[in-house]
Structures are given as structure tokens and as C-alpha cells.
C-alpha positions in Angstrom: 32.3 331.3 86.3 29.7 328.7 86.9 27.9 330.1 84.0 30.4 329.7 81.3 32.0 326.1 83.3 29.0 324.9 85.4 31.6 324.4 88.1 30.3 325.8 91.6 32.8 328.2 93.1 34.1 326.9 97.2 36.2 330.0 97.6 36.9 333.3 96.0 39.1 336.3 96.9 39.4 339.5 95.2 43.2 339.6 93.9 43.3 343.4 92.4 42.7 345.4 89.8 44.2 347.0 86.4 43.3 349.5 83.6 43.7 348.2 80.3 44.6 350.9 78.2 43.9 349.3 74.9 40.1 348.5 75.2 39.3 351.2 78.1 38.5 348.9 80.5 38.9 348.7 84.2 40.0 344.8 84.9 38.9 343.1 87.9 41.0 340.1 89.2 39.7 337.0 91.8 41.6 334.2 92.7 38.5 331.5 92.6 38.8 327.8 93.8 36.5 325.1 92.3 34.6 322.8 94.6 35.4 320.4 91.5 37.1 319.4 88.1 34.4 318.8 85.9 33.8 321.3 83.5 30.8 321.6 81.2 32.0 325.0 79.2 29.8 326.9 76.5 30.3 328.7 73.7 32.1 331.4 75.4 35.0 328.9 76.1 37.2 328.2 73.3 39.7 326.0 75.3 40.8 325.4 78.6 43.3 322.9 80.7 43.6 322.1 84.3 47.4 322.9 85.2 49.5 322.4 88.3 50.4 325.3 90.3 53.8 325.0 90.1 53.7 325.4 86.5 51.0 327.8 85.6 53.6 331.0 85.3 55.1 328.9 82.3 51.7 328.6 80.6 50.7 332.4 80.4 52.6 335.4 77.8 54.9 336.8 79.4 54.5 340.4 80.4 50.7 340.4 80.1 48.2 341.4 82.4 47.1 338.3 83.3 50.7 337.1 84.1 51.2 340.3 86.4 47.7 339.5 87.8 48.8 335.5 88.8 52.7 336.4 90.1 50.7 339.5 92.7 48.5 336.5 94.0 51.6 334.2 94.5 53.5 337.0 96.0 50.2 337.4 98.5 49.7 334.3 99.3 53.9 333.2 99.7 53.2 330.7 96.4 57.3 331.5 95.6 56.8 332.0 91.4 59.9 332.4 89.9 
């Protein structure tokens, strides 16, 4: 993370993982909190936004991976979801 965003990590906790059939790849999940807000992102990054908590299941396709990925950590961590 900090190489792609510069931003230095303050907590990270491995959320779970998932095969991804269409590339054959095994996927590796974190839930990471920044020790700040200030990115600095490179080429790898082709857009980003900061978004509440409350609202982040809105912002991600539905029935993807990474939407299954975010609702397990809410369910972990008793964050509701909808």
C-alpha cells in the first residue's frame, strides 16, 4: 500500500481469502487502516476517493468479490451493512 499511496499503514488485519476462477488466482484480503489521508498515488493508481463507512457497500458492483470481501469484514467486526 504505501508503495502505490505513500500512506504509512497504523493497523492491518488479514480479512480472508478467495479463488478467482477467471485469472487463476488465489486473492488475499486485509482490512488496512491509514495513519493518514494524504495520498501521493503512482502510476498504478488510476483513481481513488476517500468514502464514509456507512456508505462504502453502495460504491462497490454488486456481487463481486470485492463486495463479498467488505460485507465478511463488516459482519466480523458487527459494522451492520445492509
Amino acid at each position: 500500500m504505501h508503495e502505490e499511496t505513500k500512506l504509512k499503514i497504523a493497523e492491518f488485519r488479514y480479512n480472508d481469502n478467495a479463488y478467482f476462477a477467471p485469472h487463476d488466482v488465489l486473492i488475499h484480503n486485509y482490512a488496512v487502516v491509514a495513519a493518514g489521508e494524504a495520498l501521493n498515488p503512482n502510476n498504478e493508481i488510476d483513481q481513488y476517493s476517500w468514502v464514509p463507512v456507512d456508505e462504502v457497500l453502495d460504491q462497490i458492483m454488486p456481487h463481486s468479490l470485492a463486495k463479498s470481501f467488505v460485507e465478511e469484514w463488516f459482519e466480523k467486526e458487527h459494522l451492520g451493512g445492509r
